[in-house]
N, C-alpha and C positions, 0 to 999 in steps of 0.2 A: 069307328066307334070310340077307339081311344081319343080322337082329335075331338070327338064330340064331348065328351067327357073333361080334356083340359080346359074347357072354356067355361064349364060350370065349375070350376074349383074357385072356390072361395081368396080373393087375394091376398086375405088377412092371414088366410089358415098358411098361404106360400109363404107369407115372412115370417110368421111363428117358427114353422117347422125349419125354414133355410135360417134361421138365425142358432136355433136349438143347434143345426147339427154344425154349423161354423164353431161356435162354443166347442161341440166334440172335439171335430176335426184338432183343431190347435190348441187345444190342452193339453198338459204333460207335464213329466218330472222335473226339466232342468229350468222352463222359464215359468213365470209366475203371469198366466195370462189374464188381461186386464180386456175383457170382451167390450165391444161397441163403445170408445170413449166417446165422449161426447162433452168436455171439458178437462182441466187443470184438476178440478176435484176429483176426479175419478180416478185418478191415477196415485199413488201414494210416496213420499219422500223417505221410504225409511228404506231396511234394508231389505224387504224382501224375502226376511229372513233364508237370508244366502243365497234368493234365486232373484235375477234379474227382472223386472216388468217387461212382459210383450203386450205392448197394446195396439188392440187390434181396431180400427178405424172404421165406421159401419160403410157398406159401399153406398147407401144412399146419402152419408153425410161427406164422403170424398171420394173420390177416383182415381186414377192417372191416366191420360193418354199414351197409349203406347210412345207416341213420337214425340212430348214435350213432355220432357218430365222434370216438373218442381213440387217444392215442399209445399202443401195443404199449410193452409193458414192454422189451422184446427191441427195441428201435427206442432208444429212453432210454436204457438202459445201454451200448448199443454206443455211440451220441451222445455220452456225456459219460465212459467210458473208453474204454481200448486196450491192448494185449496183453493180460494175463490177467483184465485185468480192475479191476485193482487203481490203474493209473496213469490218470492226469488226459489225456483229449485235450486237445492244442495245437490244431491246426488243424481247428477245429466250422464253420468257413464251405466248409471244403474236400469236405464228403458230404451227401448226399440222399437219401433212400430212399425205396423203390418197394414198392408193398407192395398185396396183392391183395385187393379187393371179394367179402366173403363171397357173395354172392350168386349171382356170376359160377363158382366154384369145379368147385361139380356141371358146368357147361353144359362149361366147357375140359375137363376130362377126360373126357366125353362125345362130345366131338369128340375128343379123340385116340383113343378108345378104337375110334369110327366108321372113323377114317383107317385105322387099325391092322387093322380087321377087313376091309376094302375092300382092301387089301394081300394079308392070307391068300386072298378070295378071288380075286384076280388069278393069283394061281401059275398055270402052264401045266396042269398037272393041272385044276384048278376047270374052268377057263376049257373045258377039253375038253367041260364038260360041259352049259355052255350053247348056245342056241341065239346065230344071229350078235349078233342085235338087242339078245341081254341084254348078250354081250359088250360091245355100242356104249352101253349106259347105264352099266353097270359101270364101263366108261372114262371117263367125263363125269363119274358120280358119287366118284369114286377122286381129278380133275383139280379138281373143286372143292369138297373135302374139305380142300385145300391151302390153300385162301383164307378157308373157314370156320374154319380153325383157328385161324390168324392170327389173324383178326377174334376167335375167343372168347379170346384170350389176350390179346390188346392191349386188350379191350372189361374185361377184368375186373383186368388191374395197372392200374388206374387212380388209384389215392390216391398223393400225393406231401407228403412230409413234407421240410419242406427249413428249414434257420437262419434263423434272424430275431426279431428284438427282441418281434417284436408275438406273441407268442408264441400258439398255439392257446388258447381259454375253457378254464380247469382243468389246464393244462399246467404241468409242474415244471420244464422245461426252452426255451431258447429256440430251439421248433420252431414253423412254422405250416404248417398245411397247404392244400391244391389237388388240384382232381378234375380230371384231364382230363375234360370229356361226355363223351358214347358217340359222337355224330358224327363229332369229331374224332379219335379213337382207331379211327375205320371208314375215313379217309378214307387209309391211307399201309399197307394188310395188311405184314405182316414188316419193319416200319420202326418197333419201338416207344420206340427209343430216341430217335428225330427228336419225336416227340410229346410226350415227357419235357422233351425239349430247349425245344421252342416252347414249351408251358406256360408253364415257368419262364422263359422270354423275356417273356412277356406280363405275367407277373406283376412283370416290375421284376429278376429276382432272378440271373439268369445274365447274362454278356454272352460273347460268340465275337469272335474278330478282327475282325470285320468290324464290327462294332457301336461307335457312337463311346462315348467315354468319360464318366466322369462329370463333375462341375464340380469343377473344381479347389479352388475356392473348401469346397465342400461333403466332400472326400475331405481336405481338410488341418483340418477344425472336427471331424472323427471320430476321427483316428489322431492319435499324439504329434507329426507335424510340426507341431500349433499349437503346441506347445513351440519352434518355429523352426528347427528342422533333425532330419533324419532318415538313413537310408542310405538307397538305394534297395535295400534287398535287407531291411531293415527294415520299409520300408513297401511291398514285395510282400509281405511275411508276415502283415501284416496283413489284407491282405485274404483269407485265408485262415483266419485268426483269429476275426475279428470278423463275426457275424451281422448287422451291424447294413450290412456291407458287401455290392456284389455281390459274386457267386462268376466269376472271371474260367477263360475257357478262352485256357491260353497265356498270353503275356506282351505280345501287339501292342497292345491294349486300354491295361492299364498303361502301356507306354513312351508311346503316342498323348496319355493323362491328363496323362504329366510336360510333354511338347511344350504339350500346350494348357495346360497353367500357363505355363509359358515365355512363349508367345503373345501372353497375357493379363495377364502383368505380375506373374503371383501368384506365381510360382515361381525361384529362380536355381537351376542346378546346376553340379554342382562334380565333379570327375574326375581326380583326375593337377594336369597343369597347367589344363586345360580349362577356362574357364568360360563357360558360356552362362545370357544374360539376354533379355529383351526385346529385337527388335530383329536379335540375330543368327542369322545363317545354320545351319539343322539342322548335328548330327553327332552321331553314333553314342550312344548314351544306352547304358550298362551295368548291369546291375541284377548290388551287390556291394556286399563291407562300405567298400571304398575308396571309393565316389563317392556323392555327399550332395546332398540336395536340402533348398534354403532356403526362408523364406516370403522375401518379396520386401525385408517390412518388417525381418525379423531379419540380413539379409544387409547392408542400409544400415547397421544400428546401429552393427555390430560391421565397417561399411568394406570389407564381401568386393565388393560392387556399389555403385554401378557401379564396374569393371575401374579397379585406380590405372592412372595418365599413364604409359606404361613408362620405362620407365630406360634412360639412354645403353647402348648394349652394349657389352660388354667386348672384341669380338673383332676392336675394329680399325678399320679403314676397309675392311676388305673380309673376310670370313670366308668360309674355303675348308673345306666339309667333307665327306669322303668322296673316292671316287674320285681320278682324275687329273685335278690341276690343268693340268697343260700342256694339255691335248686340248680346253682353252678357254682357253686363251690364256695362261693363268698367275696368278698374286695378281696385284691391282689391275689386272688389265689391265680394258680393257672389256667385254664380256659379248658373245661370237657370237651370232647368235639361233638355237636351237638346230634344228637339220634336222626336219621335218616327217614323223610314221608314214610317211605315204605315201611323202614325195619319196624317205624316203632308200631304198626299196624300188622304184624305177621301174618296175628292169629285170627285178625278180624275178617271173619265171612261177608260174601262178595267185595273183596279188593280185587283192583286190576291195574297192573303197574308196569310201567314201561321206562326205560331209559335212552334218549333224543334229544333233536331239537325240539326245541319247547313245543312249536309248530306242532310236530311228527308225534312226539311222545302224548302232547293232549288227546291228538286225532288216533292214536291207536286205542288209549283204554280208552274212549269212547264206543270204539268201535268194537273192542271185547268186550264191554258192556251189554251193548246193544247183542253181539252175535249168541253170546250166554242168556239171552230173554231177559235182560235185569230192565226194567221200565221208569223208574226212578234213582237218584245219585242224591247220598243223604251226605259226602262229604268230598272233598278235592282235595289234595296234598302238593304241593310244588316246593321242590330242592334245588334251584336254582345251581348251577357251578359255576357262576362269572359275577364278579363283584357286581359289575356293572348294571348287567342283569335282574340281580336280583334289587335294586334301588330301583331301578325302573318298575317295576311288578309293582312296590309301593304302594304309587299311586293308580295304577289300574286295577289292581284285586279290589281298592279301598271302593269302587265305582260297582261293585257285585252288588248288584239290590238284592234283597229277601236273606240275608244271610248277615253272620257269625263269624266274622274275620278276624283270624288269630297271628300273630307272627311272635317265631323263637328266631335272635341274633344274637351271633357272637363275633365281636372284633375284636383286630390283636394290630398295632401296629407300632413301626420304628420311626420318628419321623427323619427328617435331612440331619438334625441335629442330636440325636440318638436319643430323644427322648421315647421313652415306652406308654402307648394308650391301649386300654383296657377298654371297650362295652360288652356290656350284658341287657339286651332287653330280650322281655317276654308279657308279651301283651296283648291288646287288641293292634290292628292294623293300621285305625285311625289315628291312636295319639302317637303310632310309632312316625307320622309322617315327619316332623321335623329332624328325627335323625338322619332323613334322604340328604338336606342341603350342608349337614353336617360332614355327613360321611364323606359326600361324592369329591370335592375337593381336597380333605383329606388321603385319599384313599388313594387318588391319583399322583400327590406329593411323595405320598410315604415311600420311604428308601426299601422297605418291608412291611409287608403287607398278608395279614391274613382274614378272611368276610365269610362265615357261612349262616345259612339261614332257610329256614323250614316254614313256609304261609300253610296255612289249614283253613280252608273255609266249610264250612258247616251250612248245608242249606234248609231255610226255615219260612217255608214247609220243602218238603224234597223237590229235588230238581226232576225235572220230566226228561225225558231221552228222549222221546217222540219228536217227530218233526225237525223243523231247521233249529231248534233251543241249543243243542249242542255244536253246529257249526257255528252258531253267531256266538255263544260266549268263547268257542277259543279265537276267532277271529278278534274278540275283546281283548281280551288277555297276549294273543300273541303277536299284538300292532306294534308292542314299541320293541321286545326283549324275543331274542332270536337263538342266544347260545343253547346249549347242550342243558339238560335239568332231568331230575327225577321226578315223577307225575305219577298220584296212587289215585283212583277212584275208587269210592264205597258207595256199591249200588244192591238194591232192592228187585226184586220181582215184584213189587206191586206200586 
């Protein structure tokens, strides 16, 4: 009955459905799938926004013989043009193609076409006309048609053709290619883009956020920063570029590589005013044509590292910027030490206040939040203890959408040459930002040194407590700045 039934299925209805569920199958979060190409234009030059292209090659328009395996003409030309054809791909490190085992071809369309007839027979009419017991096979056989499918679709896109120097035996182009086995391509049914994924992990050839970076040393001997300086939006394009590099998902990876040059002594970078060398304290790495990464040797030559002795400041014996100077005391006067999140919130109902790392201290009054029934957070407090710290928060509070961003600062310092600097801000959080590139190389010269400061965010309308809203903003807030802080929440019952 079934076999009578596969022969009346419609062949158009098999490739609809077998192409629909290919789409499923190898979809996913880390590559950017580019289903049935069928040209150069199909495929896109840009970035993928952070995700690599998989393009997956229709099995009627190419195959592989299990026992001769070379590159599809239709693989080649799309690889090394884009749009019509006629223009040069830029970014050959950024796509991979998937492309389907002649062999395997008959067996997938045989299972969708099994699914498909298991289907017709289900209708309420069919089904009338069996007895119980067929129905209950029918059912089981109908339920694991689903995972056979899978399995012969994942089992046959098995050849992966992806950038690389070492190109395939008789290849024109710098492509080499990888089978996933049958095993592994059995072991994850409707998960075929995870299998694509690992592959090329094992092979050296992807990396995902999570995966450390390469050697610093080895990523600056590939790209033009052995010429000694590059941008960092330069040498993210590179890897995008260059075969010879991995193909990165996202940009954690990259920003992790410039930190471990840093780390390591091989790297300075440069930003604005910024400079970070060996030694000092993380901050925010930008990937742009403004901010520039050094080798360590070319940045000595030419005097950018180590950081010159700074310079008397111009502003005085006490520099007052932003806000009301009265409301601490006044120019030159001494420095009040500024009132504490907590303290200065005593008496205000539903606080909840914790002292930690930043991390720990968010994640507890949230969580006395929440266990007291409070359902929304009308304000946040952060008291940073570590200079460094608290410049980093800066620019991460300043990124809170819906909200009210307040900062109180007070600095006090001595510099190498005994002169005395005075600030006083009290403002919003935004204009306070250029005191960051101010402070932070001050701060770390200074012979004495004193930095405290109080952020207040106000949320408008209230913050919800419900759901994942309060894991993901302290996972905001606590990416860059990790020391010890005082943290008040003001939450609501409704």
């Amino acid at each position: 009955m079934i076999r009578r039934q596969e022969q009346q299925v419609d062949l158009a209805e098999v490739r609809s459905q077998l192409n629909d569920r290919i789409r499923t199958i190898f979809n996913g979060t880390f590559l950017n799938l580019v289903p049935f190409v069928s040209g150069p234009h199909d495929v896109g030059d840009d970035s993928g926004e952070g995700r690599p292209a998989l393009a997956l090659v229709g099995y009627d328009a190419a195959s592989i013989p299990h026992d001769a395996v070379t590159i599809p003409e239709l693989v080649t030309k799309t690889y090394v043009h884009k749009g019509s054809g006629s223009d040069w791909r830029h970014n050959r490190n950024n796509v991979a193609f998937l492309v389907a085992d002649s062999n395997g071809v008959a067996t997938m369309k045989a299972k969708m076409t099994r699914r498909l007839a298991l289907e017709a027979l289900r209708s309420p009419d069919r089904l009338r006309e069996l007895a119980e017991y067929q129905q209950k096979k029918l059912g089981e056989l109908y339920e694991r048609s689903n995972q056979e499918l899978a399995l012969g679709i994942q089992q046959t896109y098995r050849h992966i053709f992806y950038p690389s120097r070492n190109r395939l035996e008789g290849a024109e182009v710098d492509l080499a290619h990888t089978v996933v086995d049958v095993q592994t391509a059995s072991d994850r049914p409707g998960d075929g883009q995870k299998q694509v994924v690992t592959q090329l992990q094992n092979i050296n050839k992807l990396r995902l956020g999570t995966d450390p970076p390469d050697s610093p040393a080895y990523v600056r001997d590939r790209t033009p920063l052995k010429k000694g300086q590059i941008t960092t939006l330069k040498l993210r394009s590179e890897f995008r570029e260059d075969p010879a590099l991995p193909m990165l998902v996202g940009d954690d990876v990259f920003i992790k590589g410039i930190r471990l040059g840093i780390e390591q002594g091989e790297y300075v970078y440069k930003s604005g005013e910024l400079l970070l060398g060996k030694g000092d304290p993380f901050a925010e790495i930008k990937i742009d044509e403004q901010s520039l990464v050094f080798t360590t040797a070319y940045a000595r030559e030419h005097k950018i590292w180590p950081r010159p002795a700074p310079e008397a400041p111009t502003l005085g014996e006490t520099a007052v910027i932003g806000g009301t100077p009265g409301s601490y005391g006044g120019t030159g006067a001494a420095l009040s030490p500024i009132v504490g999140a907590g303290a200065s919130t005593a008496d205000e109902p539903g606080q909840f206040l914790a002292e930690d790392a930043l991390r720990a201290a968010l994640t507890t009054v949230f969580e006395k939040a929440q266990q007291a029934g409070m359902k929304s957070a009308r304000k946040l407090r952060i008291r940073p203890f570590d200079p460094q710290d608290a410049l980093k928060l800066l620019s991460v509070l300043n990124t809170i959408p819906n909200a009210k961003k307040q900062l109180k600062l007070q600095s006090e310092m001595e510099t190498s040459d005994g002169s005395n600097i005075q600030i006083v801000f009290q403002g919003s959080i935004a204009e306070a930002l250029p005191l960051k590139d101010y402070l932070d190389p001050q701060l770390r010269a200074a012979k004495d040194k004193d930095l405290q400061c109080a952020y207040e965010i106000v949320f408008e309308p209230t913050f919800s407590l419900a759901g994942d809203g309060p894991q993901k903003l302290i996972e905001r807030i606590a990416r860059l700045a990790s020391g010890a802080a005082e943290v008040v929440i003001v939450a609501d019952k409704n």
